[in-house]
C-alpha positions as CSV (number, residue, x, y, z in Angstrom):
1,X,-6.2,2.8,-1.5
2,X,-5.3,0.6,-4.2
3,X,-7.5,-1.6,-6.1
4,X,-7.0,-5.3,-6.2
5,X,-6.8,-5.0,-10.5
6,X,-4.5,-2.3,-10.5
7,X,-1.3,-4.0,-12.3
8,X,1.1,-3.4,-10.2
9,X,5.1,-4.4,-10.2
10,X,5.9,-3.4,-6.6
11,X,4.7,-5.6,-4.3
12,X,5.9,-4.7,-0.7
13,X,5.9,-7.3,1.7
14,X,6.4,-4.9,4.7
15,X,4.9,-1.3,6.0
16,X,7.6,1.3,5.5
17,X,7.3,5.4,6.2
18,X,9.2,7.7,4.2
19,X,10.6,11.0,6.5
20,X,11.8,13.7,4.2
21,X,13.4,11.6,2.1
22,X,16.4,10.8,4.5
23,X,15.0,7.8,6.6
24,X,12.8,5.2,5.7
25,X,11.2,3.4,8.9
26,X,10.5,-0.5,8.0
27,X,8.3,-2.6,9.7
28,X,8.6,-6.5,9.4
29,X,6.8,-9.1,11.4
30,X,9.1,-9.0,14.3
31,X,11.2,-6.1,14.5
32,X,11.2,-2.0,13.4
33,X,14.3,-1.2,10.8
34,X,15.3,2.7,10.3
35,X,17.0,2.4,7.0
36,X,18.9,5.8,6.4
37,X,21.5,4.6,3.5
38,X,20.7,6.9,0.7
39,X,20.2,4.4,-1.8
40,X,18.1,2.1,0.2
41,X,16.1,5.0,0.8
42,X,15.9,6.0,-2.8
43,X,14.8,2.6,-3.2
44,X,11.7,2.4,-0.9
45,X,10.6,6.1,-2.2
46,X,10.7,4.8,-5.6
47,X,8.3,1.8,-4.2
48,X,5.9,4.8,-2.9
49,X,5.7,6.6,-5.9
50,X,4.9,4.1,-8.2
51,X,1.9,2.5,-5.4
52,X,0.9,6.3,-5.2
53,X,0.5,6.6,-9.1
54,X,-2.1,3.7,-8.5
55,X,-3.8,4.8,-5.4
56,X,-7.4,6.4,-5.9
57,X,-8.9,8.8,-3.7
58,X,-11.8,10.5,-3.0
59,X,-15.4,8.7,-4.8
60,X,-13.2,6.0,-6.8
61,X,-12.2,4.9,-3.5
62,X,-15.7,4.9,-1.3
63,X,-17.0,2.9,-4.5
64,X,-14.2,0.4,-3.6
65,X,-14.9,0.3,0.0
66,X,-18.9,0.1,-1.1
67,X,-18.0,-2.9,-3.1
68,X,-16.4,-4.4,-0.3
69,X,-18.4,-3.9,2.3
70,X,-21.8,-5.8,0.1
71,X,-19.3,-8.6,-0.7
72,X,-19.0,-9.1,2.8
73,X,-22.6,-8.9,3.3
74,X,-23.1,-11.9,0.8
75,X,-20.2,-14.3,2.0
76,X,-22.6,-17.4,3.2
77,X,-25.1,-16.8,1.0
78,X,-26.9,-19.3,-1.1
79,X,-27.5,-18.6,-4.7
């Protein structure tokens, strides 16, 4: 999970899945892309490693999901 303030410089605008670092699987609003051009896929594991180096895990991440979830609760509210 990564946090809405994280600073981050990748933004991807599409799912992708990494497979041992030969295929990259791409998914885009209407269609499935297998990318398995070395560079390309260099490109997208690059994109996973730096969102991983953001990512938190374990109790950083329930807090997160905490958060969220009372937000929700107050959306309608009158203060």
């Amino acid at each position: 999970m990564i946090p809405f303030t994280a600073q981050r410089f990748v933004r991807p605008s599409e799912a992708f899945h990494l497979f041992d670092g030969r295929q990259a699987s791409v998914e885009l609003l209407t269609a499935a892309v297998n990318v398995t051009a070395p560079s390309e896929v260099a490109t997208y594991a690059k994109a996973f490693s730096e969102l991983s180096e953001l990512a938190v895990c374990g109790a950083p991440a329930r807090a997160l999901i905490s958060d969220a979830i009372t937000s929700l609760g107050q959306c309608g509210t009158v203060n």
